[in-house]
matplotlib code that plots the C-alpha trace (Angstrom):
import matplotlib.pyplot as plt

x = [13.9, 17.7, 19.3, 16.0, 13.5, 10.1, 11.7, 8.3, 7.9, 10.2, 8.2, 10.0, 11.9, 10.9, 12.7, 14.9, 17.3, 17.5, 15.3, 17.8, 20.5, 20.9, 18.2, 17.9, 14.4, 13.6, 9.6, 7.5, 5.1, 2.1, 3.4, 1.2, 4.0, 1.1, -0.5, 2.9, 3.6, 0.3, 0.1, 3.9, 4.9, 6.9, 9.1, 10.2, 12.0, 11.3, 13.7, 12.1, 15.2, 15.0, 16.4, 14.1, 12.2, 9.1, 6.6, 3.4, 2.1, -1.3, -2.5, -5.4, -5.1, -2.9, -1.4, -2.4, 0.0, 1.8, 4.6, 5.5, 8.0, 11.1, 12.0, 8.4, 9.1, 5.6, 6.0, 3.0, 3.3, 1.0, 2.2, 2.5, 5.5, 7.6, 8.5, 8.2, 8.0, 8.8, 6.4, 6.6, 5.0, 5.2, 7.0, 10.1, 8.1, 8.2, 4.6, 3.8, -0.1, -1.5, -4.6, -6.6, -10.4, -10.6, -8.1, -7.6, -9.1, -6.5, -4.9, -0.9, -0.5, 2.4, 5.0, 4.6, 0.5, 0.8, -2.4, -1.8, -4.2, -4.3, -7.7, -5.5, -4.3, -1.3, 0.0, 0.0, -1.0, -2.5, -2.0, -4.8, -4.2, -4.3, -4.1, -1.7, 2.1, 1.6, 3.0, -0.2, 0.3, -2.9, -5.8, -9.0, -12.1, -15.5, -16.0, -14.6, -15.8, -15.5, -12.7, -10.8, -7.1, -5.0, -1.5, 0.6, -0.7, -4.5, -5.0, -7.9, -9.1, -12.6, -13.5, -16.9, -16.1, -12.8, -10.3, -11.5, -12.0, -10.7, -12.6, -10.8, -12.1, -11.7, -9.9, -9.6, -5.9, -2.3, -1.0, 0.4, -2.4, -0.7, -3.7, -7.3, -9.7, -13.5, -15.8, -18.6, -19.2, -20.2, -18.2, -14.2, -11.3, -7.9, -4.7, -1.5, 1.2, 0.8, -1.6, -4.6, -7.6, -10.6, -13.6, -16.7, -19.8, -21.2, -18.3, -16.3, -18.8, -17.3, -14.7, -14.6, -11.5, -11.0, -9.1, -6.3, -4.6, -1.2, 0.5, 2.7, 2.5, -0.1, 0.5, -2.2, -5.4, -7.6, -11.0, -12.2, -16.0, -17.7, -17.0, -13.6, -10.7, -6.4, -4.2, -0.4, 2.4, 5.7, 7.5, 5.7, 2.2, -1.3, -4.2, -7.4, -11.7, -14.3, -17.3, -17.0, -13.9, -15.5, -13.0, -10.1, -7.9, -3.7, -2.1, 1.4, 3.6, 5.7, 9.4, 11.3, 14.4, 17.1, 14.8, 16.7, 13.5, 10.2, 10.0, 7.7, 5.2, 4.2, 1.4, -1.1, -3.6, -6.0, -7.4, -10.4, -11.8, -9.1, -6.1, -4.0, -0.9, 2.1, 5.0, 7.6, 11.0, 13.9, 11.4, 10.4, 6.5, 4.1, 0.6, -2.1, -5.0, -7.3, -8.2, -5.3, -5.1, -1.6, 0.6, 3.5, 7.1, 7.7, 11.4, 12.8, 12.2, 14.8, 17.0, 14.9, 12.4, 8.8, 6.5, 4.0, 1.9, -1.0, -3.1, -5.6, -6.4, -6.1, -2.8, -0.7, 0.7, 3.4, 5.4, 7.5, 10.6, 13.6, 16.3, 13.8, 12.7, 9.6, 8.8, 6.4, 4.3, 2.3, 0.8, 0.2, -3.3]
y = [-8.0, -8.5, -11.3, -13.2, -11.7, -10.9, -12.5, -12.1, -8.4, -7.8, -5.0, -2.4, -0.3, -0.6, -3.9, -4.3, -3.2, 0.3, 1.6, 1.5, 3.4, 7.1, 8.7, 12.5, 14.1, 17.7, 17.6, 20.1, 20.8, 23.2, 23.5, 25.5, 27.2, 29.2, 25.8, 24.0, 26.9, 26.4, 23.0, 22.0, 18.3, 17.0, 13.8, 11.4, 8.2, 5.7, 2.6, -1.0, -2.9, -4.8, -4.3, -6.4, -4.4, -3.0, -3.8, -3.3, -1.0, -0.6, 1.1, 0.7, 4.1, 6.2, 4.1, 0.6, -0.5, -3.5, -3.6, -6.4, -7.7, -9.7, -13.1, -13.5, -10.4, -8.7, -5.8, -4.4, -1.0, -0.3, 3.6, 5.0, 3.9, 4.4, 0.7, -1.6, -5.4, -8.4, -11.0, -14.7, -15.0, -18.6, -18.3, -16.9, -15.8, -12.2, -10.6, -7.6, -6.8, -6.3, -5.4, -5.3, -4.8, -4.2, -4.3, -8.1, -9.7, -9.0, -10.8, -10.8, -11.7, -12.3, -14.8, -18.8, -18.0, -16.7, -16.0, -16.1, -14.8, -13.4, -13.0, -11.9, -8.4, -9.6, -11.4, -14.7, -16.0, -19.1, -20.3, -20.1, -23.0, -22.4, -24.3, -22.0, -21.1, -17.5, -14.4, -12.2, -8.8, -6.7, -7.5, -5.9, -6.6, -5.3, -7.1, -9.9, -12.4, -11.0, -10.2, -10.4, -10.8, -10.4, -11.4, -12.9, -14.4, -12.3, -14.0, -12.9, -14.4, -14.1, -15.6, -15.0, -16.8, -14.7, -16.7, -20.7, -21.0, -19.2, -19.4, -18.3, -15.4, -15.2, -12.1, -12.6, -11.5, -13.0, -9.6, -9.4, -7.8, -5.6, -3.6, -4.0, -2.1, -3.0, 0.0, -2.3, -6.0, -5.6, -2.8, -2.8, -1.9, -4.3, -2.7, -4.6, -4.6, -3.5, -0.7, -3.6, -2.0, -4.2, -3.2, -5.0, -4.4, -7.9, -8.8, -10.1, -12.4, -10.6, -8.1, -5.5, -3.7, -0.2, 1.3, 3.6, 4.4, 3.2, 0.5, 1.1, -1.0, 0.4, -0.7, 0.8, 2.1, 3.8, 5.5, 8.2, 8.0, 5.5, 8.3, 9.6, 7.2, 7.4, 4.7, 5.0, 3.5, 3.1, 6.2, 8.9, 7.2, 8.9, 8.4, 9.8, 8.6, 11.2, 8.6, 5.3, 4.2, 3.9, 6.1, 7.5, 11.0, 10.7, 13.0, 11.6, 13.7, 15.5, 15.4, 18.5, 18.4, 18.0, 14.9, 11.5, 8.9, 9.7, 7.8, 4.9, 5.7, 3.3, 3.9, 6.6, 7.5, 10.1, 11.0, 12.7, 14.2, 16.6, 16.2, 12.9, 11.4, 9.4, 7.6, 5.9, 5.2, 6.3, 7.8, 10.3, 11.8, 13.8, 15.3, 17.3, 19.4, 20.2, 16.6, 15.6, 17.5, 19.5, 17.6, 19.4, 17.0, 16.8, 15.8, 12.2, 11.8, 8.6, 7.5, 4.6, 3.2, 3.6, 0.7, 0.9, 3.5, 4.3, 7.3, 6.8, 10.1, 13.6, 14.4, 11.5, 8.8, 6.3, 5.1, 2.0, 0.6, -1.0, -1.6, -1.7, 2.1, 3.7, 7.2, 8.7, 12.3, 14.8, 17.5, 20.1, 21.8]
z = [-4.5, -3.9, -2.0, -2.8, -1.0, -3.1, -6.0, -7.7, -7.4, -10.6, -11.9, -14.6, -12.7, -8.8, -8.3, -11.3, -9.6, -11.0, -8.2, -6.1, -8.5, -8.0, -9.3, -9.9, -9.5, -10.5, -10.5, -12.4, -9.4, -8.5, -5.1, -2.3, -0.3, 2.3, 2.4, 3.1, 5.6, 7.3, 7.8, 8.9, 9.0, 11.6, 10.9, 13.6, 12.8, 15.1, 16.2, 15.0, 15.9, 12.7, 9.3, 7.6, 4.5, 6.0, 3.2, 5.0, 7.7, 9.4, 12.4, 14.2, 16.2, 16.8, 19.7, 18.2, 14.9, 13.1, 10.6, 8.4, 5.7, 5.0, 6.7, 8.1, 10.0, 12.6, 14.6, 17.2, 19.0, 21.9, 22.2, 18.7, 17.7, 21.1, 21.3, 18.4, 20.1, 17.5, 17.2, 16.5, 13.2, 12.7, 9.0, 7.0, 4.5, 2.6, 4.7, 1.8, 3.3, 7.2, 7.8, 11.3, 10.9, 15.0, 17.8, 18.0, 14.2, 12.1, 8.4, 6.8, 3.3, 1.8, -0.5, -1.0, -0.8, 2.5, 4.6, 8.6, 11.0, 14.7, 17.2, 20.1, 18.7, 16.5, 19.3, 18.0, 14.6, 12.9, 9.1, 7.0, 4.3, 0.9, -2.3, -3.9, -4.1, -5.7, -4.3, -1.9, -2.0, -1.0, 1.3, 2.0, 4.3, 4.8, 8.1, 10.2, 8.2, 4.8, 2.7, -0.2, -1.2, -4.4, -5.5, -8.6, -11.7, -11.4, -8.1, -6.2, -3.3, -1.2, 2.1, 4.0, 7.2, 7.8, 6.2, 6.9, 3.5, 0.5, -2.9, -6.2, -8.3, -11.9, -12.6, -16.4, -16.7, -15.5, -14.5, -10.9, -8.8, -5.8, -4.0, -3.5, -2.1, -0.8, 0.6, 0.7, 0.1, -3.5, -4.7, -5.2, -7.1, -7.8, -9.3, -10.9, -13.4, -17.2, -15.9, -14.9, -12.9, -12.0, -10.8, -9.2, -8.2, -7.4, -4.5, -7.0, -9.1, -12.0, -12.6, -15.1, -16.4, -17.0, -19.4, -17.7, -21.1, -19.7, -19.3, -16.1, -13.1, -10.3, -6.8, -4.6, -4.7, -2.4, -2.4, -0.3, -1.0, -3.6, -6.2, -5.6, -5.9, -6.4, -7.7, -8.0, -9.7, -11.3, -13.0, -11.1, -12.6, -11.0, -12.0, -10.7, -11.0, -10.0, -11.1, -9.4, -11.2, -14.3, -16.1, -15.2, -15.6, -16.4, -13.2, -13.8, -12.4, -15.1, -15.4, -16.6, -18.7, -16.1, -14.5, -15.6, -13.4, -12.2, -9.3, -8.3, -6.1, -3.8, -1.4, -1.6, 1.6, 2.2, 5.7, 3.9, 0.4, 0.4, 2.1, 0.8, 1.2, -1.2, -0.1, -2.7, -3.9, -2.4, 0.5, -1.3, 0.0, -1.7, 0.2, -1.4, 0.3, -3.0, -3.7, -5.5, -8.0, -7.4, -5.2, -3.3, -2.4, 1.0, 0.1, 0.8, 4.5, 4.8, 2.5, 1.5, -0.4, 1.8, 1.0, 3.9, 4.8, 7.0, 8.8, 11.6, 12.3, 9.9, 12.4, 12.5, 10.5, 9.5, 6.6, 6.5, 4.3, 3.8, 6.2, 8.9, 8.0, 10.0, 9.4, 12.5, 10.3, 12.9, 10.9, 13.2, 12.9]

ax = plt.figure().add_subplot(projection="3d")
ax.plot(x, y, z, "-o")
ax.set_aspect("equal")
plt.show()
């Protein structure tokens, strides 16, 4: 990232600078205009106070959230986004992943093998100590005492006494690792660079790759039910499991003649089997209401990059980004 923040996060095209070039989209898209017209999306951006890069967002409820990102940066609302308070966060360093299993446990990952934790609602937070330097991106936990955390160089991380103790998990690959998902405590799915998807079904004992016949850089993943899963990525990259993760389908979006980039996509979200949610460069956002398979552009909501996103109910979400960016989206039903 420029003027050395996430230095790591070089990836082709999202951080390389070019991602923040002017980029001309024209998308080939199966759009849903009754749909669209049915189910309007309101857009409300809300005042952080900060102009830090947002990189990770999670909320709780829809009154109860945190934002994180550059310069050790934590923000908590209490009233859905009305007021954004900072918090003392106890480091400078780049926070990339939050994650709150109730309203007071909660984890941040991020650079310099980051791992901090808070038992008092993200009010104040403690270091968990680690024996690495290497970049933490994603986090996921099954329970207070259980999770698991990936980052730079094919790290993975587990803990089973919420974050004491960190033990090392042998990914088999060197590829940076940027989201993880567990639904239980023996199945999971890691993403990264080079188009690397890992799958378990031991809680990490071993991990298996899967072949997603690309090699573009996937940053998120998420799974509706054990079956149904989404992982996105640079250059407009999709890519779509109906079995478990054991193979998966090619939905990159298409570029048409006059299209010069696809854009990354950064975060993808789905508040249930049908309805789902992508957020990416340049804040461009894409939702879908057949399961994925057509998506529909909502247009760029704010002129930059979104890296953060998160919906506690089917009605309400938010998206987070650079220069302190944060995005409030009410469908109304």
């Amino acid at each position: 990232m420029r003027n050395g923040l996430f230095e790591s996060w070089r990836v082709p095209s999202l951080l390389a600078g070019s991602w923040l070039a002017t980029v001309v989209l024209a998308m080939l898209l199966f759009a849903s205009p009754s749909w669209t017209a049915d189910v309007p999306l309101t857009i409300t951006p809300q005042a952080s106070h900060t102009e830090a890069i947002l990189m990770g967002l999670y909320f709780h409820s829809p009154q109860l959230g945190w934002a994180v990102g550059s310069g050790g940066t934590i923000l908590k609302t209490v009233d859905g986004g009305k007021n954004w308070k900072k918090v003392v966060s106890g480091t400078t360093a780049t926070l990339s992943g939050v994650f709150f299993f109730d309203e007071k446990q909660g984890w941040v990952v991020g650079a310099n093998g980051t791992i901090r934790r808070s038992q008092d609602g993200g009010n104040t937070w403690q270091a968990q100590l680690l024996d690495t330097q290497v970049p933490l991106y994603g986090l996921s936990f099954v329970s207070l005492r259980e999770g698991w955390v990936v980052g730079g160089n094919g790290t993975i991380l587990h803990t089973k006494d919420g974050g004491s103790h960190w033990v090392d998990q042998a990914s088999k690959t060197s590829a940076a690792l940027y989201g993880v998902q567990f639904l239980t405590a023996q199945h999971g799915t890691v993403v990264g660079a080079v188009g690397t998807v890992l799958m378990t079904d031991d809680g990490g004992v071993t991990w298996t790759p899967q072949e997603t016949q690309g090699a573009v850089t996937l940053f998120d993943v998420y799974f509706s039910d054990t079956s149904t899963g989404w992982t996105v990525g640079n250059a407009g990259a999709i890519f779509h499991t109906t079995d478990g993760g054991n193979h998966w389908i090619d939905r990159t979006l298409p570029c048409t003649s006059t299209c010069t980039k696809l854009t990354d996509l950064l975060r993808v979200r789905f508040t249930d089997t049908q309805t789902g949610w992508i957020v990416g460069e340049r804040g461009v956002v894409y939702r879908t209401h057949d399961g994925g398979y057509t998506w529909t552009e909502q247009g760029a909501i704010a002129k930059v990059s979104l890296f953060g996103l998160s919906f506690p109910s089917e009605s309400e979400g938010w998206a987070s980004g650079a220069k302190g960016t944060i995005i409030h989206l009410a469908v109304s039903r």
